[in-house]
C-alpha positions as CSV (number, residue, x, y, z in Angstrom):
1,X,0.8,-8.0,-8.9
2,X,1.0,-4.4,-10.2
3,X,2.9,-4.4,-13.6
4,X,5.5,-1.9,-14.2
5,X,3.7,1.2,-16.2
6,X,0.3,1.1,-14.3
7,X,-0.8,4.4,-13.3
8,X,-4.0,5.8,-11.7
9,X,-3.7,3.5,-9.0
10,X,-6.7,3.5,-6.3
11,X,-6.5,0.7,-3.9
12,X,-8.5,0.7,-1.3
13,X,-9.3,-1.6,1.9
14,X,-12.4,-1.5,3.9
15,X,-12.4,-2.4,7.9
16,X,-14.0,-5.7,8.6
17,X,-18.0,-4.1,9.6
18,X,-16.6,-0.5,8.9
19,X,-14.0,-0.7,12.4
20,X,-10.7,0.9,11.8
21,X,-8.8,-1.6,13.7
22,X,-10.0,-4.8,12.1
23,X,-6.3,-6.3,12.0
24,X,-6.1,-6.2,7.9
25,X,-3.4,-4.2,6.7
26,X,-2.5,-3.3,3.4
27,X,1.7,-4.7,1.9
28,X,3.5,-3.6,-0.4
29,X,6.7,-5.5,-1.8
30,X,9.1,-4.4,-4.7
31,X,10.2,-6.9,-7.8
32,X,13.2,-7.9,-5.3
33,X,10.7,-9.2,-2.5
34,X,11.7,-6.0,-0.1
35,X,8.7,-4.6,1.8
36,X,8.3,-1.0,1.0
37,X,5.2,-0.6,2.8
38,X,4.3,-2.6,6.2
39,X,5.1,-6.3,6.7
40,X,8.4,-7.7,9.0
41,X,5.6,-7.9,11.7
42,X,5.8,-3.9,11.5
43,X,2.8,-1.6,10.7
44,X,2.8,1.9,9.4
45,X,-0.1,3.7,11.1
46,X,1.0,7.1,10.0
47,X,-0.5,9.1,6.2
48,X,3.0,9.0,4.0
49,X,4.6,9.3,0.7
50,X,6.7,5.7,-0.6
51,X,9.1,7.1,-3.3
52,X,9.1,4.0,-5.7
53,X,12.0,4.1,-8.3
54,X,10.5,8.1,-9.1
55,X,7.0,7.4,-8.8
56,X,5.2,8.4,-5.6
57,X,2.7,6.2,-3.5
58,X,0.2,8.1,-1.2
59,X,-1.0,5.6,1.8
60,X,-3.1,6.9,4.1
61,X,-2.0,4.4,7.3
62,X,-4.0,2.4,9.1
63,X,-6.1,5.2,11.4
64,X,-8.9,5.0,8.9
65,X,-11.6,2.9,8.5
66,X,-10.5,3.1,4.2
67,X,-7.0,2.1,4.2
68,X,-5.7,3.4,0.7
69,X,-2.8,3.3,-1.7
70,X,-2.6,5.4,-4.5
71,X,-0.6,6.4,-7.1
72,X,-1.1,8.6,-10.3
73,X,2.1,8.6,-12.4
74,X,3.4,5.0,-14.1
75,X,5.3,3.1,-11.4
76,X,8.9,1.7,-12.7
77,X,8.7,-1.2,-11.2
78,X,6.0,-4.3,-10.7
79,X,4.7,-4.4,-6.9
80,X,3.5,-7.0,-4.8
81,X,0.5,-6.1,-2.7
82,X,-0.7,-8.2,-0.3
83,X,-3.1,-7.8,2.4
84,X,-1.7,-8.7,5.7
85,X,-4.3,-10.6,8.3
């Protein structure tokens, strides 16, 4: 859980042995259970933004072997991240 007001937020996960396709993806759900980022059985491979109630969420995708989520203003909101297997 990521409380509402955290900021500087570096999350980072490591492929399994360094591989970028090690089938472990990073989730992210909103306060209302939504998935914002991956989850559903759908993957975002692609570098993007997630605009979160005014705050702004880099993820990097999934083409790495560092998948990352980051944010550096206070998020309004808490988050849910999981790590999908």
């Amino acid at each position: 859980m990521i409380p509402a007001g955290a900021s500087n937020i570096d999350i980072r996960q490591r492929g399994y042995k360094g591989l970028i396709s090690d089938d472990n993806y990073l989730a992210l759900k909103n306060g209302q259970g939504k998935y914002l980022l991956n989850g559903h059985f759908i993957v975002s491979a692609v570098e993007r933004d997630l605009m979160v109630k005014g705050s702004v969420l880099r993820y990097s995708g999934t083409g790495t072997a560092v998948e990352s989520l980051q944010a550096f203003k206070p998020i309004q909101e808490p988050l849910t991240l999981e790590v999908l297997s």
